[in-house]
Backbone bond lengths (Angstrom), bond angles and torsions (degrees), N, CA, C in turn:
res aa  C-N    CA-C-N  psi(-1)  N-CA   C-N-CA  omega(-1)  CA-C   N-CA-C  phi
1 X - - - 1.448 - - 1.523 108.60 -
2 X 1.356 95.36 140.85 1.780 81.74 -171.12 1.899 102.29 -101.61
3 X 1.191 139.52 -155.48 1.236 124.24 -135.79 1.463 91.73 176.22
4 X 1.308 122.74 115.15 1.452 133.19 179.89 1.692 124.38 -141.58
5 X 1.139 114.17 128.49 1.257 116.26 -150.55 1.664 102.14 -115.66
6 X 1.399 119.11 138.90 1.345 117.26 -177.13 1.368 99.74 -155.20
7 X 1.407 111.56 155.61 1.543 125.50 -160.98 1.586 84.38 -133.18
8 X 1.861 86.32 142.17 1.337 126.46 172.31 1.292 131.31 -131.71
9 X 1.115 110.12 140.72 1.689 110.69 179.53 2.033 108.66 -40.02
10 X 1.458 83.55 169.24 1.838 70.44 165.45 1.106 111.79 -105.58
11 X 1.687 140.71 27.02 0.685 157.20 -134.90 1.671 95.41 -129.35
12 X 1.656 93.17 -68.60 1.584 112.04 173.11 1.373 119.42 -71.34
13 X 1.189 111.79 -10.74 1.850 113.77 171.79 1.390 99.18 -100.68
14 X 1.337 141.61 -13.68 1.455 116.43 -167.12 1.894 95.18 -107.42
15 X 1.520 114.81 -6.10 1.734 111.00 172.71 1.595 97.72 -99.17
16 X 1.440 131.85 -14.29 1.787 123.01 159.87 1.494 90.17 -87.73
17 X 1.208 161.87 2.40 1.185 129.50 -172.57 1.864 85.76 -99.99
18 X 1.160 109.67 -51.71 2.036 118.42 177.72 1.275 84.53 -44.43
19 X 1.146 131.96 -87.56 1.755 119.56 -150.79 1.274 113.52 -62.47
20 X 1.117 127.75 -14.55 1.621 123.23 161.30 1.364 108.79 -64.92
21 X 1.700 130.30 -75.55 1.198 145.44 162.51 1.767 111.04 -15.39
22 X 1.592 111.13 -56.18 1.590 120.92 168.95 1.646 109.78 -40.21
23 X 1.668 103.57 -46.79 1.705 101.07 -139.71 1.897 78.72 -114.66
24 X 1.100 155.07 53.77 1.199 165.73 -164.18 1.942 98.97 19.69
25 X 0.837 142.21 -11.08 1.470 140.15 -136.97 1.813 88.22 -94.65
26 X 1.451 109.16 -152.82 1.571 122.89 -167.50 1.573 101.02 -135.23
27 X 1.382 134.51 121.60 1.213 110.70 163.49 1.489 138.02 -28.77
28 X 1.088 109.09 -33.48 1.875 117.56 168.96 1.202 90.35 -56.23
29 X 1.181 134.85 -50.46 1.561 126.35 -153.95 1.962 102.65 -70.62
30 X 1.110 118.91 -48.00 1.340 128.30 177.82 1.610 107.99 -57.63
31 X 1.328 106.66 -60.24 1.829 111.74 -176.02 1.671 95.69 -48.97
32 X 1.423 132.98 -54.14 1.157 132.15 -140.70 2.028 80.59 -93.09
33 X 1.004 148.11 -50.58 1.402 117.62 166.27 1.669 131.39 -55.79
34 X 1.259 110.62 -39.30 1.390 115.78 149.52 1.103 155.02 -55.69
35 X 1.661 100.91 -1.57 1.713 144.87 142.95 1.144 128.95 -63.41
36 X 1.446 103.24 -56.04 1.353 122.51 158.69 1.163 149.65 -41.57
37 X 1.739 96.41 -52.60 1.471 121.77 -179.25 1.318 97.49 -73.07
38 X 1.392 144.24 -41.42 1.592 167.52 -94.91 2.151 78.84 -132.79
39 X 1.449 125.63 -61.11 1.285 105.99 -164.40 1.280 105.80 -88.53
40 X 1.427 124.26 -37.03 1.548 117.60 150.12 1.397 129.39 4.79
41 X 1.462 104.66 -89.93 1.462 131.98 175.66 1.798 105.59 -41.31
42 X 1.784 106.92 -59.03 1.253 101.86 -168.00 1.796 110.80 -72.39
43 X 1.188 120.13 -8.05 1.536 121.96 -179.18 1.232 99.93 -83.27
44 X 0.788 116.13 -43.02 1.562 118.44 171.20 1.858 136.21 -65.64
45 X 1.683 89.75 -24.37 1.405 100.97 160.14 1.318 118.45 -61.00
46 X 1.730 89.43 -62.15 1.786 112.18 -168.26 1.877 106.15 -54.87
47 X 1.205 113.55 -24.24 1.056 97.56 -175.52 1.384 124.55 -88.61
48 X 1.248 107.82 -11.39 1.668 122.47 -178.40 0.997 103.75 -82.49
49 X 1.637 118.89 -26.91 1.535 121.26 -174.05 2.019 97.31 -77.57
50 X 1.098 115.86 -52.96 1.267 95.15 176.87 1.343 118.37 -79.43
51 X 1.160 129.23 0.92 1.650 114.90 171.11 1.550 103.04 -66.48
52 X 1.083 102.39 -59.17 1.697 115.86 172.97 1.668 114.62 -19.44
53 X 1.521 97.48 -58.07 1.430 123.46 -158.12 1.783 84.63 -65.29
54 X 1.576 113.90 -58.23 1.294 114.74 -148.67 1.848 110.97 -74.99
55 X 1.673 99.32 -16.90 1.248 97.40 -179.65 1.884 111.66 -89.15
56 X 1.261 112.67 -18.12 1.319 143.87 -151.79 2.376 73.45 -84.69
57 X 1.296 135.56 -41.88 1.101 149.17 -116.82 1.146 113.14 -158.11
58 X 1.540 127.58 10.23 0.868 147.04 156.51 1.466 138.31 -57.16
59 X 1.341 133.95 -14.19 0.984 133.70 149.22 1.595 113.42 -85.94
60 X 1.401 107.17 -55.42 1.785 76.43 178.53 1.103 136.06 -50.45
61 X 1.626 113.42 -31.62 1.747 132.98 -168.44 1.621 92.63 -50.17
62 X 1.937 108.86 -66.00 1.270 102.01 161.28 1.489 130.37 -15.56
63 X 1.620 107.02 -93.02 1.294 101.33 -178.96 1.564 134.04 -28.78
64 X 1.899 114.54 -42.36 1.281 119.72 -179.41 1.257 101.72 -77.35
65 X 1.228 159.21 -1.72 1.270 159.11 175.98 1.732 99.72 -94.11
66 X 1.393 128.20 -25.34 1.388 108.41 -173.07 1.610 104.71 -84.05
């Protein structure tokens, strides 16, 4: 498992430490869904962006593929 470390205000650690405390969980537990949710979203960007691209690009892609 790999292991990543990030610094926060104490500002921003003591309103994730309340919403952990609120929702029974651990701040690790929140950061590491909010990680999650965070590459989600962007895989899902990136990929619309190249469907776009590939349909937008579709005949040449063709051509370089024959």
């Amino acid at each position: 498992m790999n292991e990543l470390i990030i610094r926060l205000s104490a500002a921003e650690y003591a309103e994730l430490a309340d919403l952990a405390d609120a929702t029974g969980s651990t701040p690790a537990e929140h950061a590491l869904t909010a990680v999650r949710e965070h590459l989600r979203r962007e895989r899902e960007q990136v990929g619309a962006v190249a469907a776009r691209l590939a349909q937008r690009h579709a005949p040449l892609l063709k051509r370089l593929g024959e």
